[in-house]
N, C-alpha and C positions, 0 to 999 in steps of 0.2 A: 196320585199320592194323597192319602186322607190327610185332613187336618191334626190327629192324632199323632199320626205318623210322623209327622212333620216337624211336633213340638217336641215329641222325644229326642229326635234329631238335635234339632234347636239346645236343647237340654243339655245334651253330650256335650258338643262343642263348648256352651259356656264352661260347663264342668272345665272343660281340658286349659281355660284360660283365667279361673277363678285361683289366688294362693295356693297353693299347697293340692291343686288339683282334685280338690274336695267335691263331690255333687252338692248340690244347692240341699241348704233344708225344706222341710217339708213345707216352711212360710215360705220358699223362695220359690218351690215348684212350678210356681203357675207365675208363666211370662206374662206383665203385663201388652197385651197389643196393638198396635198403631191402630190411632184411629180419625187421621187428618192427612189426606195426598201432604198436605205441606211438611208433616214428621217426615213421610217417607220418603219425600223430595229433600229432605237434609240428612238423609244416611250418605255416608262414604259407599266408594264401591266396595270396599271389604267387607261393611256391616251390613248391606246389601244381598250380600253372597252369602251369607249366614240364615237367609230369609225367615227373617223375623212374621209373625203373624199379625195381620189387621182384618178391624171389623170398621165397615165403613159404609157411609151410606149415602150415595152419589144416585146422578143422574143421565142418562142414557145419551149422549149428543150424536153421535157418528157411531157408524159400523164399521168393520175394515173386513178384509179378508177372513183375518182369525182369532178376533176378539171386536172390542171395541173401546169407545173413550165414553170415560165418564167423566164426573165433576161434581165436586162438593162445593160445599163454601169458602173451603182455601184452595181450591186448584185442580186442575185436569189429568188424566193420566189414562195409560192405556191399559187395558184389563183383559187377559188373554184366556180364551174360552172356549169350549167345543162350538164349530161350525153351525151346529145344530138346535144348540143353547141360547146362540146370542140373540139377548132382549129386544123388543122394538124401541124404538123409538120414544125420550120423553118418560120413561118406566123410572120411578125412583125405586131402589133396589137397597136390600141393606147384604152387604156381601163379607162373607169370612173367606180368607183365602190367602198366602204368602207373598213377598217381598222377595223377586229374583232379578239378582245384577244386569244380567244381557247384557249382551257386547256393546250398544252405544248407551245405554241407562238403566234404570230402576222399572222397572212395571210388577204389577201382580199377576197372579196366577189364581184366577178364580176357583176356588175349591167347593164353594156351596153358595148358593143362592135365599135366601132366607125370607125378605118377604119383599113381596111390590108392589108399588103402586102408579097410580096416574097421576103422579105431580107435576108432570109435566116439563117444558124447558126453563132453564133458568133465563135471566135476563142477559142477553149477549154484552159483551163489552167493543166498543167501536176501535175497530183498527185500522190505521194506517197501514197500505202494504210495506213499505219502507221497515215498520216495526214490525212486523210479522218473521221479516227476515232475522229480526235480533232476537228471536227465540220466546219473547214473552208473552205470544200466545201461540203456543204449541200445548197439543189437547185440552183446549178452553174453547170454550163457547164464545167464536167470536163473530163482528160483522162487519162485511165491508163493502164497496162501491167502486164500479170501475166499470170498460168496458169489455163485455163478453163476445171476444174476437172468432173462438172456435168452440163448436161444442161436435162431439165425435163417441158415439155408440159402436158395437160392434152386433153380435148375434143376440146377447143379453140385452134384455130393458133394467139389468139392473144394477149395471156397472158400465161406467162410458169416464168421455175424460173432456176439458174442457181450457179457454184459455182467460183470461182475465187480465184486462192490462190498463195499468194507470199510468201517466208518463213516459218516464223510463222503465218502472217496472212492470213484471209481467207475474204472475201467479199459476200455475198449473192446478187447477179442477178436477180433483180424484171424485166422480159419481159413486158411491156405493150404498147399496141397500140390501138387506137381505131375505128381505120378506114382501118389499112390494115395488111394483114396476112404476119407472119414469115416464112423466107425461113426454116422451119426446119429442108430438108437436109443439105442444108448448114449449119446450127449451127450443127448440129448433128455431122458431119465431122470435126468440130473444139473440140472434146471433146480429152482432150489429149494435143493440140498444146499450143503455146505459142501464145499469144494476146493482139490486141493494144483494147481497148472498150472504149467509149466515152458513158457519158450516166450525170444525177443530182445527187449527194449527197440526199437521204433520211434520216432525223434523226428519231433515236428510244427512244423512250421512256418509263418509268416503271410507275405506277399510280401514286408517287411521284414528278410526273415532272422532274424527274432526263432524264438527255441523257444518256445512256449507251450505241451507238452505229450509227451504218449506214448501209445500205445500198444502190446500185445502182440500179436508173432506168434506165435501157437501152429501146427505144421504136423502135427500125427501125436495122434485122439483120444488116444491111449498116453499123452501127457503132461500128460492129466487125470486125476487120481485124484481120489473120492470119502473125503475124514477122514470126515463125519458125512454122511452119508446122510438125506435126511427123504423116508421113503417114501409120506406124508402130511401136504399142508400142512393145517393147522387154519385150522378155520370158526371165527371169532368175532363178537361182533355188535360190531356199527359202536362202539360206545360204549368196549371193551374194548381194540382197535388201541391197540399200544403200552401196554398196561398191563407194571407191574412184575410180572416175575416171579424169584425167586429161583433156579431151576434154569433159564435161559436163561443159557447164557456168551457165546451169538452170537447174531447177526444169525439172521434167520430172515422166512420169508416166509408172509404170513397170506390168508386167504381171508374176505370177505365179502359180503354182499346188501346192495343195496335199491334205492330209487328216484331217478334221476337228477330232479334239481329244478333246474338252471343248468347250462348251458354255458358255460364262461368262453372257450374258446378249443380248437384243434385235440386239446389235447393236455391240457387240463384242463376239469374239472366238477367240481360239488358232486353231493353224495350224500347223501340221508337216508333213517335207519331208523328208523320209531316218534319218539323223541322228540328224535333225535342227530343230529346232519348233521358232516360231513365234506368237504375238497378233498381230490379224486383226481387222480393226477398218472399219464400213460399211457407207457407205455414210445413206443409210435406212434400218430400222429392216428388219431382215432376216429371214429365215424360215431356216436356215441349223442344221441339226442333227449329235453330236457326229460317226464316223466311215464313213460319205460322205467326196467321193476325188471330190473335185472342181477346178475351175478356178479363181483367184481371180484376177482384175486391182484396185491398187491404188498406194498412191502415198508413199514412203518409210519415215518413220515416227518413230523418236528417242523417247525413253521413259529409260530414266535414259541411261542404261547400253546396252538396248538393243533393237536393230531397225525392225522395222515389219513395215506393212502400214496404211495408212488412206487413211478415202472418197473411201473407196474400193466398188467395184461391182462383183458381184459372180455369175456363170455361173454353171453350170454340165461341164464333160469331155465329147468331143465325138473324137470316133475315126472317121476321116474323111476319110480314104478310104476304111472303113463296113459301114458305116453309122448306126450304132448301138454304144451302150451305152459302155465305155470302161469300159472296167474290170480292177479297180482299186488295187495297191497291198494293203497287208495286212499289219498291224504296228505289228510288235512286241514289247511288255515293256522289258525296259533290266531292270536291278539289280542296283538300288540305294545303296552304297558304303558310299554315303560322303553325308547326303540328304540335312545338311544345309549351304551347298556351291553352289555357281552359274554354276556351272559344269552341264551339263543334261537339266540346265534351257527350260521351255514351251515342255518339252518331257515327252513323256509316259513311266514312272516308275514304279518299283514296289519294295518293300520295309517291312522288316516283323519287328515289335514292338511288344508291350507291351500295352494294352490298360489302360490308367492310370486317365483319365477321360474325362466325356461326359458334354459336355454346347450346348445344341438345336442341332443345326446341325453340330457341330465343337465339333471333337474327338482331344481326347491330345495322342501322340503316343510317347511312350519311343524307341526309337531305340541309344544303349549304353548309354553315358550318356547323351545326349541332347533329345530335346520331342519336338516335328515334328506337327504342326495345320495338319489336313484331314477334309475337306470339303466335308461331306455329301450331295451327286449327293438329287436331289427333289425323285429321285424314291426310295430311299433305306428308310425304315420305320427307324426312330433312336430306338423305343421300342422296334425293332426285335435285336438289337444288344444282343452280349452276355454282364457280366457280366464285372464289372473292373477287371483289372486284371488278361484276357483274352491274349492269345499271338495271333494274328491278321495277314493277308498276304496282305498289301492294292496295290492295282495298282489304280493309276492315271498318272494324268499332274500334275507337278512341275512347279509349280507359282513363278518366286523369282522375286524381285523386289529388286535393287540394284540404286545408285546412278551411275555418270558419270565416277568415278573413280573404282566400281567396287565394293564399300564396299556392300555387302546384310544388306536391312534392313528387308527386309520379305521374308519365304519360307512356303509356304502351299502346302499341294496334295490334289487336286481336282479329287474325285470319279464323275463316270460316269452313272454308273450302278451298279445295284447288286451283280451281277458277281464278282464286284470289290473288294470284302471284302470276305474274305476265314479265317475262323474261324480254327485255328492249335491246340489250346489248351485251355482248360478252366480251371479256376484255381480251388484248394481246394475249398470244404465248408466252410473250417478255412480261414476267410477272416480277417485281421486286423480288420475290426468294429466288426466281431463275439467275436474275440477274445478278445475284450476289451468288447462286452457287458457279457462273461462270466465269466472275470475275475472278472466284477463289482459284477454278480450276487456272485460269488464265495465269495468277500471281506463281501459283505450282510448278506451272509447265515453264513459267519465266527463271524461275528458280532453279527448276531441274536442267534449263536449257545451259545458264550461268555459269553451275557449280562444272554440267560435262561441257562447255566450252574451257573454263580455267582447268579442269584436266586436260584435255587436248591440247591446250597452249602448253602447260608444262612437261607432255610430252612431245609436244613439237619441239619445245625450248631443248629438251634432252637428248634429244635427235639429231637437234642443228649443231647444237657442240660438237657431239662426237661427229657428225658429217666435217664442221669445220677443223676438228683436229686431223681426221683422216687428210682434208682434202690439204692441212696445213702440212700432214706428213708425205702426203704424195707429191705436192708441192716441192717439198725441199728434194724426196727422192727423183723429180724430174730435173729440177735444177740441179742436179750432180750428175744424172746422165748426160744431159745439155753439157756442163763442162768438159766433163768426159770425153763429149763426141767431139768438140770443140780441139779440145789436146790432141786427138787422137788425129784432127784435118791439120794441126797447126802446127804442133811439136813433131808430130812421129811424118807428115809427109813433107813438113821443113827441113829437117834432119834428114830426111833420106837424099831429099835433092840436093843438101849438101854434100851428101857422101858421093853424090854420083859427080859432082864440082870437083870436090875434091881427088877425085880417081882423074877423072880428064885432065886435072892440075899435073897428074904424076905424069902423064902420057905425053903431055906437049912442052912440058919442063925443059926437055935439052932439045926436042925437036924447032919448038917455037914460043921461046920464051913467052912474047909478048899475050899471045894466046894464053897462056896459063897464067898469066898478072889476071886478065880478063876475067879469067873462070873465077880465080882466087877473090876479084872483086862482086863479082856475082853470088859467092857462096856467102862471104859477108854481107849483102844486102837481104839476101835470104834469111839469114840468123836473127838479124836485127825485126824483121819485117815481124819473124814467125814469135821472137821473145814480145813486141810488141802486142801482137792478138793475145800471146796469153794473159799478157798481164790485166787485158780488157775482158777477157773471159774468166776471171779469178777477181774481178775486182767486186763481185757479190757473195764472194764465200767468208768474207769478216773484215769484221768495224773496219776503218780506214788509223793507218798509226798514230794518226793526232790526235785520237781517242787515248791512248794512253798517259800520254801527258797533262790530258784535261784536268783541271781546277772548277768545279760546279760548286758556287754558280757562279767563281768569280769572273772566271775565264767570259763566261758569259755577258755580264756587267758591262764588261772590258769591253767585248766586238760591241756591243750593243751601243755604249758611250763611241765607238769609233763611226760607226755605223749612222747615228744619230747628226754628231758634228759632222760629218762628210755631207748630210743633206739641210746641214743647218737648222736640227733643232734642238729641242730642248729635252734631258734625259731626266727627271726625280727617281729616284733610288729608296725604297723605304724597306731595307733589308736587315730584318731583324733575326732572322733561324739563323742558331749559331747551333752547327753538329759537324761533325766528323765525314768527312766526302768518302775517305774509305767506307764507312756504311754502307754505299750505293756501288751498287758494280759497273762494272763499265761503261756498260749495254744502255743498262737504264739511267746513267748518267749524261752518255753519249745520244740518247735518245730526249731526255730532258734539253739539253743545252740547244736539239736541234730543234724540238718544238715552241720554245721560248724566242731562239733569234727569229722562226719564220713567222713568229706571233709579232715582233719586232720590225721585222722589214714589212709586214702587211701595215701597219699601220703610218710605216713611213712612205708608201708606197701610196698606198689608198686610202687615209681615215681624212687626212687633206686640214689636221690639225697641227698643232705648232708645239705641243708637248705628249712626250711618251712619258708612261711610266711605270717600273719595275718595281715588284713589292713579295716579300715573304715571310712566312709564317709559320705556326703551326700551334697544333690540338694536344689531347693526349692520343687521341688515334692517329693523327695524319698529319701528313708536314702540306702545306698550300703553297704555289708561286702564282701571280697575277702578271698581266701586261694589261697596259689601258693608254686608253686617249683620248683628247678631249674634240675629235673629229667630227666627220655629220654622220656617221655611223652606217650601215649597211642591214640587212636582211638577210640573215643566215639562211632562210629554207633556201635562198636564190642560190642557183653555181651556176655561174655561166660558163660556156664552152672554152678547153684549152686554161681551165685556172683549178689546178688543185693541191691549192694551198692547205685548206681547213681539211680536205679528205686526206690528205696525207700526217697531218698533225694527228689529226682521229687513229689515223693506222698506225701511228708508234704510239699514239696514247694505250691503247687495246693490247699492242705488244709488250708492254710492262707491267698492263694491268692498275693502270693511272685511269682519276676521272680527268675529263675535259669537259665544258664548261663554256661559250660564247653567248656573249649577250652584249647587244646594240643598241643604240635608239637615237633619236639626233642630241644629243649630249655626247654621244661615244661609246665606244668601243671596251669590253672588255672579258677578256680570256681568262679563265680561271683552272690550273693543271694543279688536282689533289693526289698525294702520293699515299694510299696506307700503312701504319708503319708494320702491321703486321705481316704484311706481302712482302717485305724486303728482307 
């Protein structure tokens, strides 16, 4: 787009934002144009995007891709330009050309070129890397000092890249020229040394617009100079990296050997010498494998507790006077002791546990009381492992990672191989989760067994009733045929031998008297004989008559008090139920009075005490009567042979549907018969 074109442009828009949307008069016509990077480093991005015109006239510092940087006397900026166009180096340039916003800032847009000369570079300003990153020299001519860690070309001599590092920080080295090629032995020979570089502030940026950094362009090796030269980096052994030395004022880059033992990732691995192990950190992904002795150069590099390198470059071993491949030694793992102490740190271990559990690649290892992370190498299958619970032999690297003072916040072992893992012992089949799922089943089956035994009890229970009702009905209907058959030997063949008396009586009447007195006394002994059996054969078909007249409980009290004095002792009375005796029917009256006096005569018989005594009562449910003594008391499970006192108590207790109740001890004796009142 011409410069003509541009200003018309320019023209419009103010139009469109001037009062009353008037164009400019013909004094207004002609934009005055920036003519100081500093004006057009104080436009807004709106007034930016409007691209104002400037005429300016700077100085050539850096090439880039697709323009380049220049610099006046207030400030640097980048000036975007056909490929083909851009200046050499050092060319003072006087340029007309616009003001365009772009997505992270302000640059120009070179439209003509106007005149140039060889004024050469301006006077650099020194910078600190630390300020570099704050932005205030980006495209300025600036210079600085550090060590030149990497320097890295491709097929072009005229574009490479490079590293730079002072302390903590580090600077990335954009090589760019567009007109003539780098000495690259020379830069090459400065890898290692200490250097002054001269070159523009590059800012970086994230899709946010945010600055998040810098880089340098250097465009001409010329503005690398070597201050301290090191025409020899120093071999040290792995254990010496970063030692204090007094006569070191800088940075410096060291050289050492040994055996890679872990690869943590593209661009890091452990390293061990002899007794020492080491992180090594790689300038570029690496291709090295667990058990290679190599060469490592970088630059010695703190990490908490403990110092390895960075920006490192890795070599093979060669023996130089075979000229063949050295035969590197062999590591042995020693015996981890203490595995979660910084002791042994980045060294090949080995270590026997308790496998206690597995999550993806990371094993939990009990060794005594503490439990140890192992890091599953990619080649070891985790499903091949044995079982928890497994006693384990692991060799790896010991990973710790501790702060400045020493404290460990982390220790893992890092497996390699398969090799690594050596299975000692596997545990029982009785694993804690077995045992707890058979104890559950066990608690189940105790359950299941429980609930179907108390149903079998209640249908046995429901069984035995009706069994004992049946057998209590066939019961009665045999004891009626027993009588029956009894009548039928007693009455019907007594009665008949009477009648056959009595016929002989008719016969010998006038013949022989005396004879017939005979028969006549024989037929009454007969009568008598046969009414006696019945009465013995009839005497269990109901209560006996002196149940009718009973008094319960006095009637009781009464024998009891007779019964008591006759054997000389003592009766207490504590009869408080005052109810209605018609309430109680005969049966279970007549059955009461008789389990009560035989509760009575046992203890006057057997308690071998000197006082009975009688007591009654009652609830809202039940009426209660007691018998007690103050005896040496007895042993209920016992029944000895030919005594069935308490089992007969029992069987008219059951008959009425009464509790009964016997309890002993050497204090005494006492019986306790509860009546329900709703049963009555």
């Amino acid at each position: 787009m011409g410069v003509a074109r541009i200003q018309t442009l320019y023209l419009i828009l103010l139009a469109v934002y001037l009062p009353g949307g008037s164009l400019l008069s013909p004094a207004q016509e002609s934009v005055r144009p920036l003519r100081s990077i500093d004006e057009i480093r104080k436009l807004t991005y709106e007034e930016a995007r409007l691209a104002p015109p400037v005429i300016l006239r700077v100085h050539v510092i850096s090439h880039l891709l697709s323009g380049f940087d220049g610099q006046d006397h207030s400030g640097g900026m980048f000036f975007e330009i056909p490929k083909d166009q851009i200046p050499r180096l050092g060319e003072t340039l006087e340029i007309e050309g616009n003001v365009t916003g772009g997505f992270y800032g302000p640059y120009i847009i070179v439209d003509r070129i106007k005149g140039r000369g060889g004024g050469g570079l301006p006077k650099p300003l020194y910078f600190r890397p630390d300020f570099i990153q704050t932005g205030l020299g980006d495209n300025r001519w600036i210079e600085i000092e550090g060590l030149m860690v990497d320097i890295e070309f491709g097929d072009s001599k005229r574009s490479g890249k490079g590293l730079l590092v002072t302390g903590e920080n580090e600077l990335e080295i954009r090589f760019r020229n567009q007109h003539d090629d780098f000495d690259l032995r020379r830069l090459e020979k400065m890898e290692g040394s200490w250097v002054k570089l001269k070159g523009s502030g590059a800012p970086l940026f994230n899709d946010q617009r945010q600055r998040i950094g810098s880089d340098i362009i250097c465009s001409s090796h010329r503005f690398v100079e070597v201050v301290r030269e090191t025409k020899q980096i120093p071999s040290v052994s792995l254990s010496e990296i970063g030692r204090w030395d007094s006569r070191r004022t800088t940075q410096s880059l060291v050289q050492t050997v040994g055996t890679v033992t872990y690869v943590e990732d593209p661009k890091t691995l452990i390293l061990q010498q002899d007794d020492h192990g080491a992180r090594i950190r790689t300038l570029r992904p690496h291709e090295a494998e667990a058990g290679q002795y190599l060469t490592f150069t970088g630059m010695p590099d703190t990490e908490g507790y403990f110092v390895g390198l960075r920006y490192a470059n890795l070599q093979p071993v060669e023996d130089k006077s075979a000229g063949e491949s050295f035969e590197f030694p062999v590591l042995e793992s020693i015996e981890e002791l203490n595995p979660m102490s910084r002791e042994n740190a980045m060294r090949l271990v080995k270590i026997e546990g308790k496998l206690m559990e597995k999550q993806g690649r990371l094993l939990s290892m009990q060794i005594g009381e503490e439990l140890l992370p192992v890091r599953l190498a990619p080649a070891i299958p985790g499903e091949a492992l044995p079982t928890i619970g497994s006693v384990l032999g692991v060799t790896g690297v010991k990973l710790v990672e501790a702060d400045q003072r020493g404290q460990v916040r982390s220790v893992t072992l890092a497996t390699r191989f398969p090799s690594d893992i050596r299975v000692l012992s596997i545990p029982s089949w009785w694993t804690p989760q077995r045992y707890l799922i058979a104890i559950a089943v066990l608690v189940v089956s105790v359950f299941l067994f429980v609930f179907w035994t108390l149903a079998l009890k209640r249908r046995v229970l429901k069984q035995t009733n009706l069994i004992e009702s049946q057998l209590v009905s066939n019961a009665a209907l045999e004891e009626r045929n027993r009588i029956a058959r009894e009548l039928h030997d007693t009455l019907s063949q007594g009665f008949s031998g009477v009648g056959y008396q009595l016929a002989s009586v008719k016969n010998h009447m006038e013949s022989n008297p005396d004879r017939a007195r005979e028969k006549l006394d024989t037929a009454r002994q007969m009568v008598e004989h046969s009414l006696a059996e019945a009465r013995e054969s009839l005497s269990g078909l109901r209560v006996p008559s002196a149940a009718d007249s009973l008094r319960f409980p006095e009637t009781t009290i009464a024998i009891a008090r007779e019964r008591c004095e006759e054997a000389d002792l003592r009766l207490v009375v504590h009869h408080t139920l005052d109810f209605d005796p018609s309430c109680l029917d005969t049966e279970t009256a007549y059955a009461c009075h008789r389990i009560l006096l035989e509760g009575v005569m046992n203890s006057i018989r057997h308690s071998g005490g000197d006082c009975v005594g009688f007591g009654s009562g009652c609830t809202d449910h039940e009426w209660l009567f007691y018998i007690c003594d103050n005896g040496h008391g007895f042993d209920p499970e016992f029944k000895p042979a030919g005594h069935f006192g308490i089992q007969g108590m029992q069987e008219r207790a059951k008959q009425i549907e009464a509790g009964l109740t016997v309890e002993s001890s050497s204090e005494g004796t006492r019986l306790a018969l509860t009546l329900a009142k709703s049963s009555l």
